[in-house]
VOBA-1610 file (N, C-alpha, C; in pm, whole numbers, padded with zeros to 5 digits, always signed):
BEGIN
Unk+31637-12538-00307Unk+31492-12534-00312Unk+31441-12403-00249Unk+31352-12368-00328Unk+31280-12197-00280Unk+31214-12241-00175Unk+31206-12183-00069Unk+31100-12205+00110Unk+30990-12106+00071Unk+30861-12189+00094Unk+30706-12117+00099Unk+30765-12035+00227Unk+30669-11950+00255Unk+30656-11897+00356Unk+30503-11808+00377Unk+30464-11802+00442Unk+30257-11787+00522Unk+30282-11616+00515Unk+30277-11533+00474Unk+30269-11348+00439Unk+30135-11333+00568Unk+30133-11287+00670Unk+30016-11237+00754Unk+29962-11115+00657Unk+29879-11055+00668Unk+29826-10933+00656Unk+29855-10811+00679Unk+29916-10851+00815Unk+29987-10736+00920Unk+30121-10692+00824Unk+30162-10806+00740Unk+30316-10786+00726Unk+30234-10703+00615Unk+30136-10708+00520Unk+30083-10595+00367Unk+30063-10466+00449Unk+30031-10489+00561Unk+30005-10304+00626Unk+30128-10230+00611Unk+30197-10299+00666Unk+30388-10207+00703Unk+30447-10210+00530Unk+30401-10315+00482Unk+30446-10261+00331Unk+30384-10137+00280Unk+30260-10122+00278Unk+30176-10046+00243Unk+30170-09878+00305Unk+30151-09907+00473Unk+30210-09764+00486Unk+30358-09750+00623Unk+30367-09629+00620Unk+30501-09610+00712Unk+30472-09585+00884Unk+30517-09781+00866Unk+30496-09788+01038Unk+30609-09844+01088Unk+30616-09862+01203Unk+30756-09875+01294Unk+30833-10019+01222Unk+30797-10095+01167Unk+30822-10235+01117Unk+30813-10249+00919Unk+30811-10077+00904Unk+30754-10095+00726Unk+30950-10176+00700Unk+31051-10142+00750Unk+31205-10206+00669Unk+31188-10317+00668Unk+31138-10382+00792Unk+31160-10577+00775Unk+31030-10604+00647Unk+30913-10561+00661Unk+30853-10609+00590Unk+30872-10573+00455Unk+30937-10445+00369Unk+30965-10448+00264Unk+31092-10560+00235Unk+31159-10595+00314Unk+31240-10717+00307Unk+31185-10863+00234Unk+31048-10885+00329Unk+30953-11010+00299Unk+30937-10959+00127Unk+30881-10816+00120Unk+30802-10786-00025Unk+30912-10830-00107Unk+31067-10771-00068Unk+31164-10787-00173Unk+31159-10938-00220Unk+31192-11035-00105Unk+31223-11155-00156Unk+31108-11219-00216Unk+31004-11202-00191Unk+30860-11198-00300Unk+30893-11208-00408Unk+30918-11049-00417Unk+30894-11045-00567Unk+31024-11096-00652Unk+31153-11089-00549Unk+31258-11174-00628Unk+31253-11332-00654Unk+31108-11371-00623Unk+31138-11493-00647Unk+31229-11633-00505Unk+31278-11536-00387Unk+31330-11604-00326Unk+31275-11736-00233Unk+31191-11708-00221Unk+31045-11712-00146Unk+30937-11791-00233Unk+30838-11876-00193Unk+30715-11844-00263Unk+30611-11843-00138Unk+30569-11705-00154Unk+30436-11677-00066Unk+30286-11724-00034Unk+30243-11810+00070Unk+30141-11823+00013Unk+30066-11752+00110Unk+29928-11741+00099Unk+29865-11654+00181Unk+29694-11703+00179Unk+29623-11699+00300Unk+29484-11757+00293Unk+29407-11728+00147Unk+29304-11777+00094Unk+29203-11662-00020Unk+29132-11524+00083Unk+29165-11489+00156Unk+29092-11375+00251Unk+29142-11272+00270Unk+29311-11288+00222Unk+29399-11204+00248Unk+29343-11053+00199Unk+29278-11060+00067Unk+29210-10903+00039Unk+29136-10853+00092Unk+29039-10902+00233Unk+28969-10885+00273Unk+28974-10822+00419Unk+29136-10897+00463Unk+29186-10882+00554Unk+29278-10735+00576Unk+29335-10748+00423Unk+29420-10620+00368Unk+29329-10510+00364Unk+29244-10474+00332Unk+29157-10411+00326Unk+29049-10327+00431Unk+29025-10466+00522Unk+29051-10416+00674Unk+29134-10330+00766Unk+29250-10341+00699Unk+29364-10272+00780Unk+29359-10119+00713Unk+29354-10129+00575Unk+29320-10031+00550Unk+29213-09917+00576Unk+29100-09972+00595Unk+28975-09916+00641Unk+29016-09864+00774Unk+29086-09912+00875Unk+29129-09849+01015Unk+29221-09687+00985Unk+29259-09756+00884Unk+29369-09602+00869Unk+29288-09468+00840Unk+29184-09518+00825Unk+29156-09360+00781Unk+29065-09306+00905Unk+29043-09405+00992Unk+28958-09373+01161Unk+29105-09285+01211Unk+29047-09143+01285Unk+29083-09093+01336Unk+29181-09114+01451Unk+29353-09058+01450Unk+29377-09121+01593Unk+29300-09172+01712Unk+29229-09088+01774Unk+29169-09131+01899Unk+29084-09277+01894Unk+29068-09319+01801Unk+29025-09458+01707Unk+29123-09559+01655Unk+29271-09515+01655Unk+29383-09596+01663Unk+29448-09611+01493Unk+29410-09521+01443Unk+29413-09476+01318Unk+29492-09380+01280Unk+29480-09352+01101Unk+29583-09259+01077Unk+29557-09097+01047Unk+29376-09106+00994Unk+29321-09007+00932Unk+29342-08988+00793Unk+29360-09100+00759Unk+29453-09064+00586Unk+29342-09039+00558Unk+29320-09000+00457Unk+29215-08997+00320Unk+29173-09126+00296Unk+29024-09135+00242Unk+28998-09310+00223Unk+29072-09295+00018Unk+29061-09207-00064Unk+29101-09224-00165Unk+29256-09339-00120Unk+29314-09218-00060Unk+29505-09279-00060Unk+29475-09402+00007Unk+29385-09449+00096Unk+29420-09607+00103Unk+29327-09707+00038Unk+29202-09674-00032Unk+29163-09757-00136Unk+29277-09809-00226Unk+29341-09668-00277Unk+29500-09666-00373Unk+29577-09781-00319Unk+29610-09768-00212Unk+29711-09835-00147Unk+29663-09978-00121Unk+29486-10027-00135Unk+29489-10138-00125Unk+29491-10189-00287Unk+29463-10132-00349Unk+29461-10118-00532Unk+29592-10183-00539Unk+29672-10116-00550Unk+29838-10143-00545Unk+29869-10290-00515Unk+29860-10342-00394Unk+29882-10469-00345Unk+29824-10519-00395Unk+29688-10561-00476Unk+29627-10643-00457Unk+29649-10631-00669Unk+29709-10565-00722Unk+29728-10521-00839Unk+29913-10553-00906Unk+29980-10527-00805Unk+30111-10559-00838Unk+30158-10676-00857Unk+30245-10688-00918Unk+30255-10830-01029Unk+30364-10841-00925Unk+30262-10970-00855Unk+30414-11016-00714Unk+30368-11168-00707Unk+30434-11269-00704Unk+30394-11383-00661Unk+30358-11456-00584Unk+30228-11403-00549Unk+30166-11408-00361Unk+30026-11552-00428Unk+30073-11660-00378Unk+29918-11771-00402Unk+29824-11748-00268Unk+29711-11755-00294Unk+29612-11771-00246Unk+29559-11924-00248Unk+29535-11960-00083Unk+29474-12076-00077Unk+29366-12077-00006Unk+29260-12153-00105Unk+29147-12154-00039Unk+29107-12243+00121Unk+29075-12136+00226Unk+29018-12126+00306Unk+28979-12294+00346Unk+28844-12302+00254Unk+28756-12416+00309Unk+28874-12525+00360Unk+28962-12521+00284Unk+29078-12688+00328Unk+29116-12662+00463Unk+29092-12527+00524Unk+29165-12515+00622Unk+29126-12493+00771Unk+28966-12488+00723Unk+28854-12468+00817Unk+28891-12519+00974Unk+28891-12733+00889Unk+28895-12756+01037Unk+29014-12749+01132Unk+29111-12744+01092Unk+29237-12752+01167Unk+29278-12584+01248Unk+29207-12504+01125Unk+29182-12355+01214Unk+29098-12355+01351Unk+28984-12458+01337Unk+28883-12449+01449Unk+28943-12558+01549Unk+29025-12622+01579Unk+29097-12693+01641Unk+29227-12595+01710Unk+29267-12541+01647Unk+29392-12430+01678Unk+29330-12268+01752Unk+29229-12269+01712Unk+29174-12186+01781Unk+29111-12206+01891Unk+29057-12348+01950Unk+28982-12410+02058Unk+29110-12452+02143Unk+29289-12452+02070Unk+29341-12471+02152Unk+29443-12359+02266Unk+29431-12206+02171Unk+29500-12107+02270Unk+29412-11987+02252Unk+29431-11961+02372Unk+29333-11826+02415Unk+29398-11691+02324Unk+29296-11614+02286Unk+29307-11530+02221Unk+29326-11540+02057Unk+29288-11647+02051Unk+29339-11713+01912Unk+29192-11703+01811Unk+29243-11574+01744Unk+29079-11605+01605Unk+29086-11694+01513Unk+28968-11712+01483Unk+28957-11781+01364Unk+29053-11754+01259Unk+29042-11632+01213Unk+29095-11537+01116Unk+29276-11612+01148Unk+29346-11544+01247Unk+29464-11597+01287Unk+29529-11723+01245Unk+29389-11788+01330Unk+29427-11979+01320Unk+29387-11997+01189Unk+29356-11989+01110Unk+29351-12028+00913Unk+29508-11939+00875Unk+29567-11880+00927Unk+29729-11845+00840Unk+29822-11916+00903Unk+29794-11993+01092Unk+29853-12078+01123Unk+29805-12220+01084Unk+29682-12242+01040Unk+29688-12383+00983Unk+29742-12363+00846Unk+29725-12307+00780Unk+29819-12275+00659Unk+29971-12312+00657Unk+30026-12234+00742Unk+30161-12248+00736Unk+30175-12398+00789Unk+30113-12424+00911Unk+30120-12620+00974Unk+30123-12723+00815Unk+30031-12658+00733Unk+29990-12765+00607Unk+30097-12763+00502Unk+30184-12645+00496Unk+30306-12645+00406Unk+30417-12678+00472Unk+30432-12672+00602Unk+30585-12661+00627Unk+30629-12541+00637Unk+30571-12433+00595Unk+30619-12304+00589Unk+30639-12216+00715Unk+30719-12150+00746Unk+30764-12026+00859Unk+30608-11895+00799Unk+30557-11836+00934Unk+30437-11795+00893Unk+30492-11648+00949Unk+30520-11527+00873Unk+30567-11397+00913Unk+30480-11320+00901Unk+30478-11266+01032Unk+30370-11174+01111Unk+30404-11029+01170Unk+30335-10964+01164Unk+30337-10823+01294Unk+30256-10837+01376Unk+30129-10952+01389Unk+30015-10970+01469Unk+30055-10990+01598Unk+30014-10943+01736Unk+30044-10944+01840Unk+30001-11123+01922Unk+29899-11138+01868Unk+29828-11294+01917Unk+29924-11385+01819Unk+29966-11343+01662Unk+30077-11482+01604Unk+30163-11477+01627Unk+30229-11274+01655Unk+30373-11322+01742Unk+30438-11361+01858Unk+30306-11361+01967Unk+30303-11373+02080Unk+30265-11548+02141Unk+30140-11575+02170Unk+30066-11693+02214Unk+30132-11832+02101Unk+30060-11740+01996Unk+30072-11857+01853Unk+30250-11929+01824Unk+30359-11809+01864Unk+30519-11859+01822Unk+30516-11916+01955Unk+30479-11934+02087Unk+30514-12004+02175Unk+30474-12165+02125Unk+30359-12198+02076Unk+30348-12294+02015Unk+30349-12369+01884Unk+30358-12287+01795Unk+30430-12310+01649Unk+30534-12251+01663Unk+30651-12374+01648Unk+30784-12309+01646Unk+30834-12212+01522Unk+30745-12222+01390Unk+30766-12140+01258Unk+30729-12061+01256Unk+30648-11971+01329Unk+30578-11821+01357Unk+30717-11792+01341Unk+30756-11624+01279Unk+30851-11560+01296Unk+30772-11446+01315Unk+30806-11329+01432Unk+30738-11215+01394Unk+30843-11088+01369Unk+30816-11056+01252Unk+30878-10963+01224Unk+30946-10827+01355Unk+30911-10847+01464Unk+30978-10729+01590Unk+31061-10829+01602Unk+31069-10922+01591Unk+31178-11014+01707Unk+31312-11072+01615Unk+31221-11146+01505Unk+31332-11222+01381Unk+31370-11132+01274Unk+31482-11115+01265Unk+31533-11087+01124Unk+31513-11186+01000Unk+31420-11153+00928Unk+31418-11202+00769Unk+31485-11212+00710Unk+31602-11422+00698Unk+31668-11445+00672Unk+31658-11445+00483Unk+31554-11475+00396Unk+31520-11479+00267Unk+31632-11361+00201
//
């Protein structure tokens, strides 16, 4: 049987551009798109992806890359365009158990707690670069994997 597994956002950045963690996460992309996997991911994920992108082009001293906004519009084009088998689930189902998970650990967003109620609602291992899902959130969901720590068995 193929294992869902919860795609963070964080993990489309390191696919997308070249950061200290882009090998594990082209790993996640590989077994994606091979089919090993089936991905699912909030409906926000473009929004979220997109976000990350928008930082890249803020100037280092802003925690950024300076790219060009063309090359990462491109780069969110790409992901959100490539024929990969990533589902989107809508949000609303997931509202309340996000606002429960978030009222229960500090530092915990909204945003966050909807890819950990996600993964709670499938069964699925939820792979991250996020510092609050690989940190706070894997102390208490034992299926958080974050990509610095676990090797991506898929």
């Amino acid at each position: 049987m193929v294992p869902y597994i919860v795609v963070d956002a964080s993990v489309a950045g390191a696919w997308s551009y070249n950061e200290p963690y882009s090998a594990p996460a082209a790993r996640v992309l590989a077994a994606i798109v091979a089919r090993r996997v089936i991905a699912l991911t909030p409906d926000r994920f473009g929004e979220e992806f997109l976000s990350i992108c928008r930082k890249k082009v803020r100037p280092p001293h802003e925690g950024g890359l300076s790219l060009p906004p063309a090359d990462c519009w491109g780069r969110f084009e790409d992901v959100l365009t490539t024929p990969m088998p990533l589902y989107l689930v809508p949000t609303p189902e997931l509202h309340e158990r996000a606002w429960q998970l978030s009222l229960s650990m500090t530092r915990l967003t909204i945003h966050d707690a909807i890819y950990l109620a996600l993964a709670e609602r499938w069964g699925a291992e939820l792979w991250t670069l996020d510092d609050v899902l690989g940190g706070p959130a894997a102390r208490t969901y034992a299926a958080v994997r974050d990509l610095r720590r676990h090797d991506f068995p898929h």
